[in-house]
N, CA, C and O atoms as a GROMACS GRO file, in nm:
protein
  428
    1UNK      N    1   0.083  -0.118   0.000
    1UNK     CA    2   0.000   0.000   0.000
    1UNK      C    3   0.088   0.124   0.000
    1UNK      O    4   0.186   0.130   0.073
    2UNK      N    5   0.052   0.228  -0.084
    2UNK     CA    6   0.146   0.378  -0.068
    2UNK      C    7   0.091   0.420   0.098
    2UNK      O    8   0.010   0.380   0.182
    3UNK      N    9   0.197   0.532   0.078
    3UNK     CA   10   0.167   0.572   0.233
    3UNK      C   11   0.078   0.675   0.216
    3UNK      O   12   0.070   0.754   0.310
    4UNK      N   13   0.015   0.692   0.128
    4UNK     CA   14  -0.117   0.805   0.091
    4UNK      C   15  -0.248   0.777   0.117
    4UNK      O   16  -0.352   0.842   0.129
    5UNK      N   17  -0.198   0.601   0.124
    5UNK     CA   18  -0.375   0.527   0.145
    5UNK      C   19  -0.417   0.549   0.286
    5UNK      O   20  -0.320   0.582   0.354
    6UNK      N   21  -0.526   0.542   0.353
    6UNK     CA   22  -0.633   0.505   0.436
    6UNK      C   23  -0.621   0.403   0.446
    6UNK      O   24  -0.609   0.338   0.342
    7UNK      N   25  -0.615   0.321   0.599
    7UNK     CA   26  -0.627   0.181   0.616
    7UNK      C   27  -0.680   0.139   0.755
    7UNK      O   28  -0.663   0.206   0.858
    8UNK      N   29  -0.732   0.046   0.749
    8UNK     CA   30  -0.777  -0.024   0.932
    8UNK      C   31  -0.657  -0.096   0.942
    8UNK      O   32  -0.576  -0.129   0.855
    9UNK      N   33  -0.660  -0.113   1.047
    9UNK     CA   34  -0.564  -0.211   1.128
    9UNK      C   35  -0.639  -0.306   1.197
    9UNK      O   36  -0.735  -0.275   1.267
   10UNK      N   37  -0.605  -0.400   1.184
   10UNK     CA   38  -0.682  -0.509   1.276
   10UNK      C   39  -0.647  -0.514   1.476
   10UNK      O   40  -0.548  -0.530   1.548
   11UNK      N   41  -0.763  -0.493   1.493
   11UNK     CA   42  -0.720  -0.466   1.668
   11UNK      C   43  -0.658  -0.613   1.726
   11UNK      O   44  -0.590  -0.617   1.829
   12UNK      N   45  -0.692  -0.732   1.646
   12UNK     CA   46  -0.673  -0.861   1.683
   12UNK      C   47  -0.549  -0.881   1.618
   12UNK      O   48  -0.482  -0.931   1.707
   13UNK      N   49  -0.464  -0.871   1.499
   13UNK     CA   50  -0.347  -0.917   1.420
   13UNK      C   51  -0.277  -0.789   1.434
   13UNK      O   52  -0.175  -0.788   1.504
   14UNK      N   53  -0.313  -0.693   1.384
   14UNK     CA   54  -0.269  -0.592   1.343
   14UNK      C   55  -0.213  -0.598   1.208
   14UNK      O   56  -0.098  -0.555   1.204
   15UNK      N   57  -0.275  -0.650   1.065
   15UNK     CA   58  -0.273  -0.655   0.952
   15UNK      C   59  -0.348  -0.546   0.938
   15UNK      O   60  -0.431  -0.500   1.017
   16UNK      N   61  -0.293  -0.481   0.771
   16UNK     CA   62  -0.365  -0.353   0.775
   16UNK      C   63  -0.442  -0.373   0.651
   16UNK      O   64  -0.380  -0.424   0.558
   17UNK      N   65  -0.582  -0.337   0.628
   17UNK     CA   66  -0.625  -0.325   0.513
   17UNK      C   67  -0.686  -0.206   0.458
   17UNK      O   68  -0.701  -0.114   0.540
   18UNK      N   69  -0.731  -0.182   0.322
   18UNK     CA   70  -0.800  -0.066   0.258
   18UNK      C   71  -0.913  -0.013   0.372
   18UNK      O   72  -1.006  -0.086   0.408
   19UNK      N   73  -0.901   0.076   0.406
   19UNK     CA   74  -1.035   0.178   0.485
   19UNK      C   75  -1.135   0.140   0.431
   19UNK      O   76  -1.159   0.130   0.311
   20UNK      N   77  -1.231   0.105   0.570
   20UNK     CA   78  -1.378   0.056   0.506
   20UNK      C   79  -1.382  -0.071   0.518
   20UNK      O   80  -1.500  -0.103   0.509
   21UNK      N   81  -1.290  -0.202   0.538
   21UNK     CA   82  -1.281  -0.316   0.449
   21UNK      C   83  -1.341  -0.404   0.596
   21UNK      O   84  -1.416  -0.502   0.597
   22UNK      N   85  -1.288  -0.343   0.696
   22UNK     CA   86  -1.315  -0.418   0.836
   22UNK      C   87  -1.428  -0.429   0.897
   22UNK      O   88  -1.508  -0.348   0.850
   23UNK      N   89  -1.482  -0.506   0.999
   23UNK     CA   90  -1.592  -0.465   1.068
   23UNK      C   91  -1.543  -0.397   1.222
   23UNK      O   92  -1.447  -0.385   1.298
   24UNK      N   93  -1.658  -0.371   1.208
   24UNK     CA   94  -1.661  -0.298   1.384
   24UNK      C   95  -1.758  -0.407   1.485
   24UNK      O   96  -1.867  -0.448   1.446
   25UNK      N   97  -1.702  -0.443   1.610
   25UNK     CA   98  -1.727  -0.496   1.697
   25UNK      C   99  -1.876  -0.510   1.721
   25UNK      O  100  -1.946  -0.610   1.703
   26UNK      N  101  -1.923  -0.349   1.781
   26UNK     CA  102  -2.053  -0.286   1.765
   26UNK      C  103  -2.018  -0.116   1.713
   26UNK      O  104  -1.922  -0.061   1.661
   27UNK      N  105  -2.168  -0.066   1.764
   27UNK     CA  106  -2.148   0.079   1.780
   27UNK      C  107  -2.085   0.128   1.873
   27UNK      O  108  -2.066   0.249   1.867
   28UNK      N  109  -2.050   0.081   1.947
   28UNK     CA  110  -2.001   0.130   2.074
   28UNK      C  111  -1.851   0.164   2.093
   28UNK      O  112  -1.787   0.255   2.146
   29UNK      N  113  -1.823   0.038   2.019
   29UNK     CA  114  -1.669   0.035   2.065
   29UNK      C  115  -1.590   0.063   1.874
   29UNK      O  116  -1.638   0.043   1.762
   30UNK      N  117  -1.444   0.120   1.926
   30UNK     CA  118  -1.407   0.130   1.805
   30UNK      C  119  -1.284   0.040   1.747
   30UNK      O  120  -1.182   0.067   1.684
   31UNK      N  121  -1.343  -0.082   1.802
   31UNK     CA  122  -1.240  -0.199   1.781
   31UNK      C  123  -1.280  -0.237   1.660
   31UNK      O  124  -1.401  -0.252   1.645
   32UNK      N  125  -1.163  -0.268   1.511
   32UNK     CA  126  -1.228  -0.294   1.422
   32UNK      C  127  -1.114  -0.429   1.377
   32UNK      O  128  -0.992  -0.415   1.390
   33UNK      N  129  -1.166  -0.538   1.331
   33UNK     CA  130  -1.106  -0.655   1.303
   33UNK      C  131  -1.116  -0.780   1.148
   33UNK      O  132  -1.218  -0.817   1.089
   34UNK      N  133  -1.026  -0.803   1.131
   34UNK     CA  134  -1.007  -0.836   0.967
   34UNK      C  135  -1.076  -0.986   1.015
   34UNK      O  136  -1.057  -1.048   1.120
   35UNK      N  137  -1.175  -1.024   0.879
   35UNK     CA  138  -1.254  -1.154   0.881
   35UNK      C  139  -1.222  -1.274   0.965
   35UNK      O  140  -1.298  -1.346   1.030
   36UNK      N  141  -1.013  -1.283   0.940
   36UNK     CA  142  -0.997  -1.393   1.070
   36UNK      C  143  -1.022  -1.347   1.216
   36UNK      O  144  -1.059  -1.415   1.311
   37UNK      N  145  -1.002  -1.251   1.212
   37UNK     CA  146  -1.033  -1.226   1.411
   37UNK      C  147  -1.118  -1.202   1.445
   37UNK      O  148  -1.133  -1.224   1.565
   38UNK      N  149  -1.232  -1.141   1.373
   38UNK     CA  150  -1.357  -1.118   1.415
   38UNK      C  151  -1.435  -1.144   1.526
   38UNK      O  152  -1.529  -1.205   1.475
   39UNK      N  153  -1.462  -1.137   1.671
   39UNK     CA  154  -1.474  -1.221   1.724
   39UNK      C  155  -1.688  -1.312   1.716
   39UNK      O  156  -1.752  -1.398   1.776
   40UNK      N  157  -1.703  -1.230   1.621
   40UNK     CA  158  -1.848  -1.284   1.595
   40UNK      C  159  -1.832  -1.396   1.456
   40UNK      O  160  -1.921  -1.463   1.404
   41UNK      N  161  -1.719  -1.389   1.427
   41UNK     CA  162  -1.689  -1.491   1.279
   41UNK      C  163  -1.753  -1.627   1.336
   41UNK      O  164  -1.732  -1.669   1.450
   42UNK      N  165  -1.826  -1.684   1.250
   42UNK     CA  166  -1.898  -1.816   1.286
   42UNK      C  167  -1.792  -1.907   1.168
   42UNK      O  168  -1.736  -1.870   1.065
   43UNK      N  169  -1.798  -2.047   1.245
   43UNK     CA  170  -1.714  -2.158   1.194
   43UNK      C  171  -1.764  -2.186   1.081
   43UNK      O  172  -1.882  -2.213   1.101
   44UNK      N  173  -1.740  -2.194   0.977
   44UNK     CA  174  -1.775  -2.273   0.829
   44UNK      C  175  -1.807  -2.418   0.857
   44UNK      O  176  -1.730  -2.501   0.809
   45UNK      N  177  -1.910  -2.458   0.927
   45UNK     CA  178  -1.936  -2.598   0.970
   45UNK      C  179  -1.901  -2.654   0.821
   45UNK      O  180  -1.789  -2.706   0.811
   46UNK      N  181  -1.980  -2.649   0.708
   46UNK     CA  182  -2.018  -2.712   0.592
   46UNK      C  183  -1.847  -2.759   0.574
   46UNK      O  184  -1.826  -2.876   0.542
   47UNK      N  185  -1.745  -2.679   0.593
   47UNK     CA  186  -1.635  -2.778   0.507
   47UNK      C  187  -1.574  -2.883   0.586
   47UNK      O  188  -1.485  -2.951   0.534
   48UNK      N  189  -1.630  -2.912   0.762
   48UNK     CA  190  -1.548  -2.988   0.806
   48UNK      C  191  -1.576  -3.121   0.780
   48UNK      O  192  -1.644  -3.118   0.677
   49UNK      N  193  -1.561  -3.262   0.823
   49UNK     CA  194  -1.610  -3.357   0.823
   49UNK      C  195  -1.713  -3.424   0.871
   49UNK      O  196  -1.753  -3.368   0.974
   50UNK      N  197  -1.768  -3.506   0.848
   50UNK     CA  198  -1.923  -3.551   0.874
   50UNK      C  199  -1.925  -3.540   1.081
   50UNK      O  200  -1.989  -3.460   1.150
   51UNK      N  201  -1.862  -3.616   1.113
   51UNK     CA  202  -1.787  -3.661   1.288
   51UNK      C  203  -1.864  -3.471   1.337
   51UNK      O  204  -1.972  -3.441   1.388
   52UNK      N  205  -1.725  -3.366   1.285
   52UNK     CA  206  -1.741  -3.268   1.339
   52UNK      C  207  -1.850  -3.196   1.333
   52UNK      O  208  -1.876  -3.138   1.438
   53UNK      N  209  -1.946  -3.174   1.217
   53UNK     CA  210  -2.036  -3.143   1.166
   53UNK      C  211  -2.144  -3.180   1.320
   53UNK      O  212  -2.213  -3.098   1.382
   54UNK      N  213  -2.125  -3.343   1.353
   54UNK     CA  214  -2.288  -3.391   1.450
   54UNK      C  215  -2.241  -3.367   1.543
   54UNK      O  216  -2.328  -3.329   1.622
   55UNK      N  217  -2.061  -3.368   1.622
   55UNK     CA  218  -2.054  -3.286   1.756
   55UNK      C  219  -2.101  -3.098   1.714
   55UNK      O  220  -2.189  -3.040   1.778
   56UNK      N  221  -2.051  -3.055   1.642
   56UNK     CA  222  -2.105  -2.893   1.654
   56UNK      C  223  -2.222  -2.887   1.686
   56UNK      O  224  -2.259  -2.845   1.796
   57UNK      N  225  -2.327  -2.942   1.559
   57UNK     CA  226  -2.473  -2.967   1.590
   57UNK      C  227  -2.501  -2.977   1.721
   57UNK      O  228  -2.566  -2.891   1.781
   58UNK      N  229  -2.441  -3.109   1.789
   58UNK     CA  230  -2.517  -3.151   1.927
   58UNK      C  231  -2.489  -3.048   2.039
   58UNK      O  232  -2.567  -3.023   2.131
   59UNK      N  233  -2.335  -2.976   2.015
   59UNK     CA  234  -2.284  -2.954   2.092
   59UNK      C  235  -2.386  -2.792   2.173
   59UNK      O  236  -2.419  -2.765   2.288
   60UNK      N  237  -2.406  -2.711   2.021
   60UNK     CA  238  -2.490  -2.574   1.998
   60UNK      C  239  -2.633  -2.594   2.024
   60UNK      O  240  -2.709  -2.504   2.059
   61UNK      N  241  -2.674  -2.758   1.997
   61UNK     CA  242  -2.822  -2.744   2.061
   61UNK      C  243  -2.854  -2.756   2.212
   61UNK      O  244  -2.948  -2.703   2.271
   62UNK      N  245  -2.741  -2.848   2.272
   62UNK     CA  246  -2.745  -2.876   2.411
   62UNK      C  247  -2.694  -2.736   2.491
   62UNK      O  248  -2.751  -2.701   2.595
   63UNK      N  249  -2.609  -2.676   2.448
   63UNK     CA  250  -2.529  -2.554   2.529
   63UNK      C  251  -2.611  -2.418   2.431
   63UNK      O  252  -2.650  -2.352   2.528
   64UNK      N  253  -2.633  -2.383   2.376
   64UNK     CA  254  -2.616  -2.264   2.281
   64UNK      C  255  -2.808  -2.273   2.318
   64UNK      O  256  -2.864  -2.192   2.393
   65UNK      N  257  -2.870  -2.373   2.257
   65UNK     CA  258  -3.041  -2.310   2.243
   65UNK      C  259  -3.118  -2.396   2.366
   65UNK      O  260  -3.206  -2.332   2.425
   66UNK      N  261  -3.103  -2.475   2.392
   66UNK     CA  262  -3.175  -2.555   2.485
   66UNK      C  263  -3.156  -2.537   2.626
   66UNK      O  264  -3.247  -2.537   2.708
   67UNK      N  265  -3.025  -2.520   2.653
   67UNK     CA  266  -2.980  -2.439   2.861
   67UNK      C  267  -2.946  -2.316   2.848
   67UNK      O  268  -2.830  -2.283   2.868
   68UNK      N  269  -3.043  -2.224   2.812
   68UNK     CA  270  -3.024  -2.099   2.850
   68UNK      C  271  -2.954  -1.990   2.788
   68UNK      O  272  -2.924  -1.889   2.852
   69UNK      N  273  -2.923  -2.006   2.656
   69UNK     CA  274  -2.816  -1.943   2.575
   69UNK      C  275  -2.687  -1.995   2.610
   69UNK      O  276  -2.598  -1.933   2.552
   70UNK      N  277  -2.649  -2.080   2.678
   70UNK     CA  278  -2.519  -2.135   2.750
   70UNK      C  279  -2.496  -2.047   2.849
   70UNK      O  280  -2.437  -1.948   2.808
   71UNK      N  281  -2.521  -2.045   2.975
   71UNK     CA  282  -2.454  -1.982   3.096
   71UNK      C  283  -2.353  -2.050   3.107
   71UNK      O  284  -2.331  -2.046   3.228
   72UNK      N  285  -2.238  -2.140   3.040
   72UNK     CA  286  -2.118  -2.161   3.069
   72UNK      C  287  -1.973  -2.036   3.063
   72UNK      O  288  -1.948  -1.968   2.964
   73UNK      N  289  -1.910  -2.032   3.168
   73UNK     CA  290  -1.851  -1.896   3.143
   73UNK      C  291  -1.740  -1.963   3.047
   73UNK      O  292  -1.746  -2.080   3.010
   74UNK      N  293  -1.634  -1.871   3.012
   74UNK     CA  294  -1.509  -1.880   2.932
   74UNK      C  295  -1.431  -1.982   3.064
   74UNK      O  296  -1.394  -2.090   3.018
   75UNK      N  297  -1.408  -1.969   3.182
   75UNK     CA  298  -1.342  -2.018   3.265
   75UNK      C  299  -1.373  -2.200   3.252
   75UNK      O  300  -1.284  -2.284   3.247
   76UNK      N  301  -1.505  -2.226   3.250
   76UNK     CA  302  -1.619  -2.348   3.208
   76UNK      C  303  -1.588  -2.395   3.096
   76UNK      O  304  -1.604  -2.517   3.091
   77UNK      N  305  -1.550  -2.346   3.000
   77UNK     CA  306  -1.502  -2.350   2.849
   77UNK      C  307  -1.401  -2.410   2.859
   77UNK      O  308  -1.402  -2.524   2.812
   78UNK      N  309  -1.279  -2.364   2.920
   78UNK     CA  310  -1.141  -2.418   2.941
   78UNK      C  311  -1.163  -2.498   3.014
   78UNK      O  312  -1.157  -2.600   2.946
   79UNK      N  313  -1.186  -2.527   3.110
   79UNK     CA  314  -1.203  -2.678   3.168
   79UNK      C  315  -1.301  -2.808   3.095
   79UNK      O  316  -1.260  -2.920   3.065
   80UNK      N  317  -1.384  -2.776   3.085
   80UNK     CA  318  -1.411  -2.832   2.980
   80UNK      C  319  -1.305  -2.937   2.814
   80UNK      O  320  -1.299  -3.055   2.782
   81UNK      N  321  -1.246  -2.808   2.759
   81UNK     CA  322  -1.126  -2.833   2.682
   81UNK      C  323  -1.044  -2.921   2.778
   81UNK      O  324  -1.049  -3.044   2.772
   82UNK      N  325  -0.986  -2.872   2.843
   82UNK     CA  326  -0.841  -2.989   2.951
   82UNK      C  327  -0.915  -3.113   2.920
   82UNK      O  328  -0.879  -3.190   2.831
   83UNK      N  329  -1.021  -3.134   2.996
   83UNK     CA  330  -1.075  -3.232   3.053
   83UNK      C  331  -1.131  -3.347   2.867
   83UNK      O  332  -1.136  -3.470   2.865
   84UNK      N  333  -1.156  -3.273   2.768
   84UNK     CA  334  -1.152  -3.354   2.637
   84UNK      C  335  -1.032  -3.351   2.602
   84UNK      O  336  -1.032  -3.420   2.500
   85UNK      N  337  -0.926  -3.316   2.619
   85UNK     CA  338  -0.809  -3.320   2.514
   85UNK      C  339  -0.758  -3.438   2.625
   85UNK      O  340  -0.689  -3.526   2.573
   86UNK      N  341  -0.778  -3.451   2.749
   86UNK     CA  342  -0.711  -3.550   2.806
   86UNK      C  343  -0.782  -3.670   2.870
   86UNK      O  344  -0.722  -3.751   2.940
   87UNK      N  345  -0.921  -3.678   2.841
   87UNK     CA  346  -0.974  -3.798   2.873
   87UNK      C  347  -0.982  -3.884   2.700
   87UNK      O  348  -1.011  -3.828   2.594
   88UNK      N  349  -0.950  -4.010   2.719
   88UNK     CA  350  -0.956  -4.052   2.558
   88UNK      C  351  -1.102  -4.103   2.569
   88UNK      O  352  -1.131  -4.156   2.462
   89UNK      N  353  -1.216  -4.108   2.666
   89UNK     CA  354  -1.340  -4.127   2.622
   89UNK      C  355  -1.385  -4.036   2.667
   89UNK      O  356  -1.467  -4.059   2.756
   90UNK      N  357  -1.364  -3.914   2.638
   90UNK     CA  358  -1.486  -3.804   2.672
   90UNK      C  359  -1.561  -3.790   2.586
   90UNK      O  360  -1.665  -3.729   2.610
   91UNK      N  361  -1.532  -3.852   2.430
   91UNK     CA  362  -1.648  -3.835   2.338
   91UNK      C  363  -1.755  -3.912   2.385
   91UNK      O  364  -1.866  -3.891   2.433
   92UNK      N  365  -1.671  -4.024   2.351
   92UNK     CA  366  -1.808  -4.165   2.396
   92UNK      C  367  -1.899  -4.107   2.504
   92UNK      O  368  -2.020  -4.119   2.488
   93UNK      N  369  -1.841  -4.032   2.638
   93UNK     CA  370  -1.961  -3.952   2.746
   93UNK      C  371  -2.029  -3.863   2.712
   93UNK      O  372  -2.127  -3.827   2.777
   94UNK      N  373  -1.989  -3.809   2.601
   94UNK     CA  374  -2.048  -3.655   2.557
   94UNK      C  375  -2.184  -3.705   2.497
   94UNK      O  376  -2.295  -3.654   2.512
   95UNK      N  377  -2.156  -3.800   2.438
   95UNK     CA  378  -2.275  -3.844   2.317
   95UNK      C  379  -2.402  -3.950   2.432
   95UNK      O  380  -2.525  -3.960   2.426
   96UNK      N  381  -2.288  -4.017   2.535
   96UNK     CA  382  -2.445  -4.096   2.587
   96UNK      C  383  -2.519  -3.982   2.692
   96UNK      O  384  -2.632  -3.999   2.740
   97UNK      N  385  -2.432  -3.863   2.718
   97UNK     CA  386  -2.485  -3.745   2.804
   97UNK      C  387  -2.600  -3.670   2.730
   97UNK      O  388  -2.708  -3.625   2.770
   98UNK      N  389  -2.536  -3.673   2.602
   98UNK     CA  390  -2.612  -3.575   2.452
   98UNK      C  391  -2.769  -3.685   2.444
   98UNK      O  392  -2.880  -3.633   2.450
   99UNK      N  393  -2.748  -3.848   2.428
   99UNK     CA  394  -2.839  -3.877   2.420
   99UNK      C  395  -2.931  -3.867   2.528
   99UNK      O  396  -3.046  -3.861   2.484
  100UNK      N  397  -2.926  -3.863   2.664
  100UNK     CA  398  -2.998  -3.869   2.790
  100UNK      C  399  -3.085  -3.759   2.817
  100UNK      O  400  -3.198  -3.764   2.867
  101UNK      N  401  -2.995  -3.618   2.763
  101UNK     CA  402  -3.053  -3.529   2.762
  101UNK      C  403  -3.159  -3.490   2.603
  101UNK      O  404  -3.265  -3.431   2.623
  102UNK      N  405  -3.141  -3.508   2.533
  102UNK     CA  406  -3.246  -3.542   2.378
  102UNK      C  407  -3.368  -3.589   2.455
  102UNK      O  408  -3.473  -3.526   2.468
  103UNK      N  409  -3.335  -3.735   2.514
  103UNK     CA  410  -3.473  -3.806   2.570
  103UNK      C  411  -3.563  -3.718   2.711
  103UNK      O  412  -3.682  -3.727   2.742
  104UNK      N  413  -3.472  -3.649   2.762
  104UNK     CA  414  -3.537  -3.564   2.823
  104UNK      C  415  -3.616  -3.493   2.785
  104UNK      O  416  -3.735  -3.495   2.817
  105UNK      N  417  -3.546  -3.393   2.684
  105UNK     CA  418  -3.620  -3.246   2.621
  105UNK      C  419  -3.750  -3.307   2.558
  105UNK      O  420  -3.855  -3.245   2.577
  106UNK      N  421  -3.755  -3.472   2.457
  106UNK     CA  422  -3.830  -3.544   2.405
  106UNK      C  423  -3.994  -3.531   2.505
  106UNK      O  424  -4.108  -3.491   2.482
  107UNK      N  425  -3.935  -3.578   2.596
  107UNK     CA  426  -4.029  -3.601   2.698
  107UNK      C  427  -4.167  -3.583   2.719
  107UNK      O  428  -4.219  -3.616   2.825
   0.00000   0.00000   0.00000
């Protein structure tokens, strides 16, 4: 870019692009961030694999629409994470937990 141009900076990378090109957080704040950092950017479910596709699904209906919008905090989040990256059957629990609760909501 010449040094004549107009540009955002990303508040998250700090990559700079053409003025205009970024979004803004909200109205409020004047944090503005390039498509990867965004922090409202939603995952491209469609390109991952079939597996990831039915945990996202299950994962956004059980936490995200069905308990409350998720009252899990960020702190809940990370433990959570530890606790799957280091149990080798936390899937297998997730899914007979996922099913118990389905037959509930069913009810």
């Amino acid at each position: 870019m010449s040094n004549n141009q107009v540009t955002d900076v990303c508040y998250g990378c700090g990559v700079t692009q053409p003025y205009g090109t970024m979004e803004d957080v909200n109205e409020n704040d004047f944090d503005i961030f390039c498509n990867d950092c965004h922090p409202n950017k939603k995952v491209d479910i469609l390109e991952e694999n079939t597996e990831t596709k039915l945990l996202y699904l299950a994962i956004h209906q059980m936490y995200e629409v069905d308990r409350g919008l998720c009252n899990m905090t960020t702190e809940d989040w990370i433990q959570e994470l530890a606790k799957c990256m280091n149990d080798p059957d936390y899937k297998e629990k997730f899914w007979t937990e996922y099913r118990e609760y389905r037959k509930a909501m069913d009810a």
